[in-house]
N, C-alpha and C positions, 0 to 999 in steps of 0.2 A: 717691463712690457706688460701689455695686459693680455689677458686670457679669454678668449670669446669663450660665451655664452654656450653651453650645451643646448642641442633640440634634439626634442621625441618628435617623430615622425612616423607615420604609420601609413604602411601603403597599403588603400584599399580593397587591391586587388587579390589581399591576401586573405579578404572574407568570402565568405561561401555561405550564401542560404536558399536551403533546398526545404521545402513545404509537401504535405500530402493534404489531402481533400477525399471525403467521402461519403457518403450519403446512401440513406435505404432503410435498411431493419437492424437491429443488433439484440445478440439471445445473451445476456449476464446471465451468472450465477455467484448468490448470497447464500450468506449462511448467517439468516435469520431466526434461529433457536432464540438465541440470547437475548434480541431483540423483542421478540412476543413473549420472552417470560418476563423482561421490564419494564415492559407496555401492559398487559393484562394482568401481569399480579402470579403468588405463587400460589392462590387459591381456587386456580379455575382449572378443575380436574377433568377428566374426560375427552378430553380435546389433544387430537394430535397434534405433534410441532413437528413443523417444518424443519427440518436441519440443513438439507439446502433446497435452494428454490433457485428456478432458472424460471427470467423475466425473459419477455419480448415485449423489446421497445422498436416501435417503427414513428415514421418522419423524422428519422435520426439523422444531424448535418454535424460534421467535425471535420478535425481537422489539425495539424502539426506542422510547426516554423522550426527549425533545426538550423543556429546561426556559428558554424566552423570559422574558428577566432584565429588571429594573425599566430596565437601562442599554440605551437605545434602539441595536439592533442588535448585540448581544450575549445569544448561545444558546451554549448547555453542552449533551451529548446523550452517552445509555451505548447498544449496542446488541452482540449477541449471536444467535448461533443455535448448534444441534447439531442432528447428526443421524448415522445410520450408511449404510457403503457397502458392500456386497457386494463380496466379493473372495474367490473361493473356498468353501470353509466356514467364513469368516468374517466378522465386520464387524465393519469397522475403522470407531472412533467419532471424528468432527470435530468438536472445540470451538472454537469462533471468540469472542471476545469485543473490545472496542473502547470507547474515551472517545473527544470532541472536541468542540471549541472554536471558536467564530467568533465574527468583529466584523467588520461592514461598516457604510460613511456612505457618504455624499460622493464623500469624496476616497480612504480609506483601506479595505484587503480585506484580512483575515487568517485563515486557517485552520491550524488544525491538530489531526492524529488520532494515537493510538496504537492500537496491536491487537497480540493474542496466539493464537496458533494452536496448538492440541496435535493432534495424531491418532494415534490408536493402531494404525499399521498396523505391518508388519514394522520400518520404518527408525523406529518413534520419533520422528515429526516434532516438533520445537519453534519456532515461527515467532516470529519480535517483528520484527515494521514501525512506523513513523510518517513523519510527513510534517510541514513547517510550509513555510506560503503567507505571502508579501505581497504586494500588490499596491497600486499608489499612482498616482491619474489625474492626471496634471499638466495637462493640460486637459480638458472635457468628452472631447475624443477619443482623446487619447493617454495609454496606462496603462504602466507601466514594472510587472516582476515579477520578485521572487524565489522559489525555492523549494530548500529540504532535503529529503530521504527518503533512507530506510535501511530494511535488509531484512536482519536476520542469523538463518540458519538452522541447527538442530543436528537432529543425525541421530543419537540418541543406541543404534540399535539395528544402525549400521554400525561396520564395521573404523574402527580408531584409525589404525591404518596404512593404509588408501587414502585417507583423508580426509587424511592429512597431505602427502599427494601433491599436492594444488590446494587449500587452504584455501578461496582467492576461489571455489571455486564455491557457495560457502554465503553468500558475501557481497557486498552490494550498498550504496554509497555515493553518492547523485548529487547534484548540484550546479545548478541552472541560472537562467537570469538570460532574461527574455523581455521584447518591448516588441510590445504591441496598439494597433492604431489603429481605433476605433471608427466604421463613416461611418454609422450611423444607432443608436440606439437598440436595433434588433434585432441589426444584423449588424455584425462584428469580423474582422478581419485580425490572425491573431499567429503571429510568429514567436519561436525560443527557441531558447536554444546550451544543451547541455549535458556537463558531463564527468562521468562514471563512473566508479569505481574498484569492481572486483570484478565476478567472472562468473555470478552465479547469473542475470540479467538479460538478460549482453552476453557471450554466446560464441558460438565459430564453430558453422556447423553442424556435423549430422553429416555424417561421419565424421569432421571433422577434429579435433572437440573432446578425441575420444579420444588420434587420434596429437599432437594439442599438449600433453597433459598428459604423454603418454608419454616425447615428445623435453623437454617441460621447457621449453617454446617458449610457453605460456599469456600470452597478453598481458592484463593486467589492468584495462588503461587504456581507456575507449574517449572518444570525443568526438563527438557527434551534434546537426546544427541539424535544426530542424521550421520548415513552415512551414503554416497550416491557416488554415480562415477557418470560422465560423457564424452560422448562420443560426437566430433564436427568432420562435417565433409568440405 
Protein backbone atom coordinates (compact mmCIF):
# COMPACT_ATOMS: atom_id res chain seq x y z
CA UNK A 1 0.00 0.00 0.00
CA UNK A 2 1.29 3.36 -0.40
CA UNK A 3 1.61 6.02 2.12
CA UNK A 4 0.12 9.60 1.50
CA UNK A 5 2.17 12.39 1.47
CA UNK A 6 2.50 14.39 4.68
CA UNK A 7 1.19 18.37 4.61
CA UNK A 8 2.22 21.45 6.73
CA UNK A 9 -0.47 23.57 7.02
CA UNK A 10 -0.63 26.54 8.84
CA UNK A 11 -3.70 28.38 10.00
CA UNK A 12 -3.64 31.96 9.66
CA UNK A 13 -5.67 32.70 12.09
CA UNK A 14 -3.25 31.76 14.42
CA UNK A 15 -1.03 35.14 13.59
CA UNK A 16 -1.47 38.29 15.47
CA UNK A 17 -0.14 41.67 14.53
CA UNK A 18 -0.46 44.48 16.53
CA UNK A 19 1.50 47.86 15.60
CA UNK A 20 2.01 51.32 17.69
CA UNK A 21 2.54 54.81 15.85
CA UNK A 22 3.81 57.94 17.26
CA UNK A 23 4.66 61.22 16.65
CA UNK A 24 5.88 64.67 18.34
CA UNK A 25 9.13 65.46 20.42
CA UNK A 26 11.41 62.69 21.92
CA UNK A 27 14.35 63.81 24.92
CA UNK A 28 17.38 60.90 24.56
CA UNK A 29 20.04 60.70 26.64
CA UNK A 30 23.95 59.78 25.39
CA UNK A 31 26.77 59.28 26.95
CA UNK A 32 29.10 61.19 24.69
CA UNK A 33 32.52 61.46 26.77
CA UNK A 34 34.05 58.83 24.67
CA UNK A 35 32.81 60.04 21.77
CA UNK A 36 34.31 63.78 21.94
CA UNK A 37 37.54 62.42 23.11
CA UNK A 38 37.81 60.26 19.70
CA UNK A 39 36.51 63.03 17.55
CA UNK A 40 38.78 65.92 18.97
CA UNK A 41 41.94 64.23 20.03
CA UNK A 42 43.58 63.78 23.73
CA UNK A 43 45.24 67.04 23.27
CA UNK A 44 42.52 69.63 23.68
CA UNK A 45 42.63 70.51 27.36
CA UNK A 46 40.44 72.92 28.89
CA UNK A 47 37.22 71.89 27.70
CA UNK A 48 34.61 70.14 29.54
CA UNK A 49 33.05 66.79 28.50
CA UNK A 50 29.87 65.97 28.34
CA UNK A 51 29.29 62.73 30.10
CA UNK A 52 25.83 62.52 29.46
CA UNK A 53 23.91 64.65 27.25
CA UNK A 54 20.08 64.77 26.85
CA UNK A 55 19.11 65.65 23.08
CA UNK A 56 15.70 66.94 21.91
CA UNK A 57 14.62 65.80 18.80
CA UNK A 58 11.19 66.93 17.57
CA UNK A 59 9.23 66.11 14.05
CA UNK A 60 9.78 62.70 15.40
CA UNK A 61 7.45 59.83 13.36
CA UNK A 62 7.92 56.04 14.46
CA UNK A 63 6.64 53.36 15.08
CA UNK A 64 6.55 49.32 15.98
CA UNK A 65 4.90 45.93 14.04
CA UNK A 66 4.93 43.18 16.64
CA UNK A 67 3.94 39.75 14.46
CA UNK A 68 2.77 36.74 17.47
CA UNK A 69 3.61 33.59 15.25
CA UNK A 70 1.39 30.28 15.17
CA UNK A 71 4.58 28.82 17.64
CA UNK A 72 3.23 29.48 21.06
CA UNK A 73 5.62 32.17 22.43
CA UNK A 74 7.45 33.26 19.69
CA UNK A 75 7.19 37.03 18.30
CA UNK A 76 9.25 38.61 15.55
CA UNK A 77 8.82 42.72 15.73
CA UNK A 78 10.71 45.70 13.30
CA UNK A 79 10.61 49.18 14.91
CA UNK A 80 11.96 52.59 13.92
CA UNK A 81 11.73 56.40 14.50
CA UNK A 82 13.38 59.75 12.94
CA UNK A 83 13.39 62.86 13.86
CA UNK A 84 15.63 66.27 13.80
CA UNK A 85 17.65 68.11 16.63
CA UNK A 86 18.45 71.65 16.56
CA UNK A 87 22.04 72.45 16.91
CA UNK A 88 22.84 75.75 15.85
CA UNK A 89 21.53 76.61 12.38
CA UNK A 90 21.09 73.31 11.79
CA UNK A 91 19.43 69.95 12.15
CA UNK A 92 21.08 67.25 12.55
CA UNK A 93 18.58 64.22 11.43
CA UNK A 94 18.40 60.77 13.59
CA UNK A 95 17.51 57.66 12.02
CA UNK A 96 17.09 54.79 14.34
CA UNK A 97 15.90 51.51 13.09
CA UNK A 98 15.78 47.88 14.75
CA UNK A 99 14.54 43.86 14.14
CA UNK A 100 13.94 41.41 17.13
CA UNK A 101 13.12 38.16 18.28
CA UNK A 102 11.74 36.39 21.29
CA UNK A 103 10.64 32.93 22.53
CA UNK A 104 9.63 32.34 26.02
CA UNK A 105 7.72 28.98 27.90
CA UNK A 106 8.19 27.40 30.87
CA UNK A 107 11.39 26.65 31.30
CA UNK A 108 13.26 28.55 28.48
CA UNK A 109 13.68 33.07 27.74
CA UNK A 110 15.50 34.11 24.72
CA UNK A 111 15.88 37.53 23.15
CA UNK A 112 17.42 39.03 20.81
CA UNK A 113 17.72 42.75 18.77
CA UNK A 114 19.71 44.30 16.23
CA UNK A 115 19.54 48.30 15.56
CA UNK A 116 21.21 50.85 13.19
CA UNK A 117 21.72 54.45 14.12
CA UNK A 118 22.87 57.12 11.47
CA UNK A 119 22.82 60.90 12.41
CA UNK A 120 23.81 63.54 10.38
CA UNK A 121 25.44 65.84 12.74
CA UNK A 122 29.06 67.15 12.28
CA UNK A 123 30.94 63.58 13.35
CA UNK A 124 28.74 61.43 11.03
CA UNK A 125 27.53 59.11 13.43
CA UNK A 126 27.04 55.42 12.33
CA UNK A 127 25.86 53.15 15.20
CA UNK A 128 25.18 49.15 14.97
CA UNK A 129 24.17 47.35 18.42
CA UNK A 130 22.50 43.96 19.29
CA UNK A 131 22.15 42.01 22.10
CA UNK A 132 21.03 38.04 22.45
CA UNK A 133 19.41 36.88 25.86
CA UNK A 134 19.08 33.41 27.43
CA UNK A 135 17.69 32.54 30.10
CA UNK A 136 16.75 29.09 31.65
CA UNK A 137 14.54 28.28 35.09
CA UNK A 138 15.95 25.23 36.63
CA UNK A 139 13.26 25.32 39.12
CA UNK A 140 10.23 27.46 39.53
CA UNK A 141 12.61 29.75 41.48
CA UNK A 142 15.82 29.60 40.28
CA UNK A 143 16.78 31.02 36.70
CA UNK A 144 20.41 30.97 35.48
CA UNK A 145 21.27 33.71 32.41
CA UNK A 146 23.33 34.59 29.71
CA UNK A 147 23.79 37.47 27.67
CA UNK A 148 25.95 39.01 24.51
CA UNK A 149 25.72 42.75 23.33
CA UNK A 150 27.95 44.75 21.19
CA UNK A 151 28.05 48.38 20.21
CA UNK A 152 30.42 49.45 17.50
CA UNK A 153 30.54 52.99 16.41
CA UNK A 154 32.08 55.12 13.33
CA UNK A 155 32.56 58.69 13.38
CA UNK A 156 32.92 58.96 9.77
CA UNK A 157 33.03 62.94 9.93
CA UNK A 158 36.30 62.80 12.49
CA UNK A 159 40.13 62.91 11.96
CA UNK A 160 41.45 59.40 10.85
CA UNK A 161 44.26 60.28 13.06
CA UNK A 162 42.69 60.98 16.56
CA UNK A 163 40.52 58.08 16.31
CA UNK A 164 43.34 55.87 15.79
CA UNK A 165 44.65 57.03 19.03
CA UNK A 166 41.83 54.96 21.33
CA UNK A 167 40.09 52.71 18.83
CA UNK A 168 38.08 51.17 22.01
CA UNK A 169 36.42 54.30 22.50
CA UNK A 170 33.98 53.46 19.65
CA UNK A 171 33.75 50.09 20.88
CA UNK A 172 31.89 48.08 23.14
CA UNK A 173 31.92 44.05 23.66
CA UNK A 174 30.22 42.40 26.92
CA UNK A 175 29.77 39.32 28.12
CA UNK A 176 27.66 38.24 31.17
CA UNK A 177 26.44 35.35 32.89
CA UNK A 178 23.66 35.94 35.80
CA UNK A 179 21.62 33.72 38.26
CA UNK A 180 17.96 35.09 39.74
CA UNK A 181 16.17 33.70 42.48
CA UNK A 182 12.58 34.17 42.22
CA UNK A 183 10.60 34.25 46.02
CA UNK A 184 7.24 35.00 44.54
CA UNK A 185 5.81 35.30 41.28
CA UNK A 186 6.12 39.25 41.40
CA UNK A 187 9.44 39.69 43.00
CA UNK A 188 13.15 38.47 41.88
CA UNK A 189 16.60 38.68 43.27
CA UNK A 190 19.45 38.93 40.47
CA UNK A 191 22.68 39.05 40.52
CA UNK A 192 25.28 39.14 37.23
CA UNK A 193 29.13 39.32 36.59
CA UNK A 194 30.05 40.96 33.69
CA UNK A 195 33.35 41.49 31.46
CA UNK A 196 33.70 44.27 29.06
CA UNK A 197 36.07 44.72 26.46
CA UNK A 198 36.20 48.38 24.88
CA UNK A 199 35.44 52.07 26.25
CA UNK A 200 32.63 53.56 24.47
CA UNK A 201 30.51 52.30 27.66
CA UNK A 202 33.35 51.82 30.41
CA UNK A 203 35.95 54.78 30.79
CA UNK A 204 37.23 56.84 33.40
CA UNK A 205 35.71 59.91 34.04
CA UNK A 206 36.64 63.10 33.18
CA UNK A 207 39.43 64.41 33.12
CA UNK A 208 41.04 61.36 33.31
CA UNK A 209 39.84 59.75 30.01
CA UNK A 210 41.73 62.40 28.28
CA UNK A 211 45.06 62.14 30.18
CA UNK A 212 44.71 57.99 29.76
CA UNK A 213 44.47 58.18 26.18
CA UNK A 214 47.24 60.76 26.04
CA UNK A 215 49.83 58.64 28.36
CA UNK A 216 48.53 55.57 26.27
CA UNK A 217 47.44 54.06 29.74
CA UNK A 218 43.50 53.41 28.37
CA UNK A 219 42.60 50.15 30.01
CA UNK A 220 40.25 48.39 27.96
CA UNK A 221 39.05 45.70 29.97
CA UNK A 222 36.59 46.32 32.65
CA UNK A 223 34.74 43.51 34.88
CA UNK A 224 31.58 44.66 36.83
CA UNK A 225 28.89 42.39 39.25
CA UNK A 226 25.27 43.82 39.74
CA UNK A 227 23.20 43.04 42.15
CA UNK A 228 19.25 44.32 41.88
CA UNK A 229 16.05 42.87 42.98
CA UNK A 230 12.16 43.79 41.33
CA UNK A 231 9.32 44.34 42.13
CA UNK A 232 5.83 43.83 39.38
CA UNK A 233 2.37 44.64 39.97
Amino acid sequence: CEKSPQRFEVDYRDWNLSYDAYGGGLEVTDRDAALQVAAEGADTVGKRLAITVTKTYRNVMGGRLLLATPIDGLNVGVSGYTGTRPVGLTEPRRRVGAVSAEYTNESWSLRSELSKQTETDVLQRHVVAGYAEVAYSITRGVQVAGLYSTLDTKLRGASAANLARAPSLLQHDEWGAGFNYWLSDTFVIKTSYHWVDGNRLASPDQPDIRSAVARGTMGRKTHAMFVSSSLSF
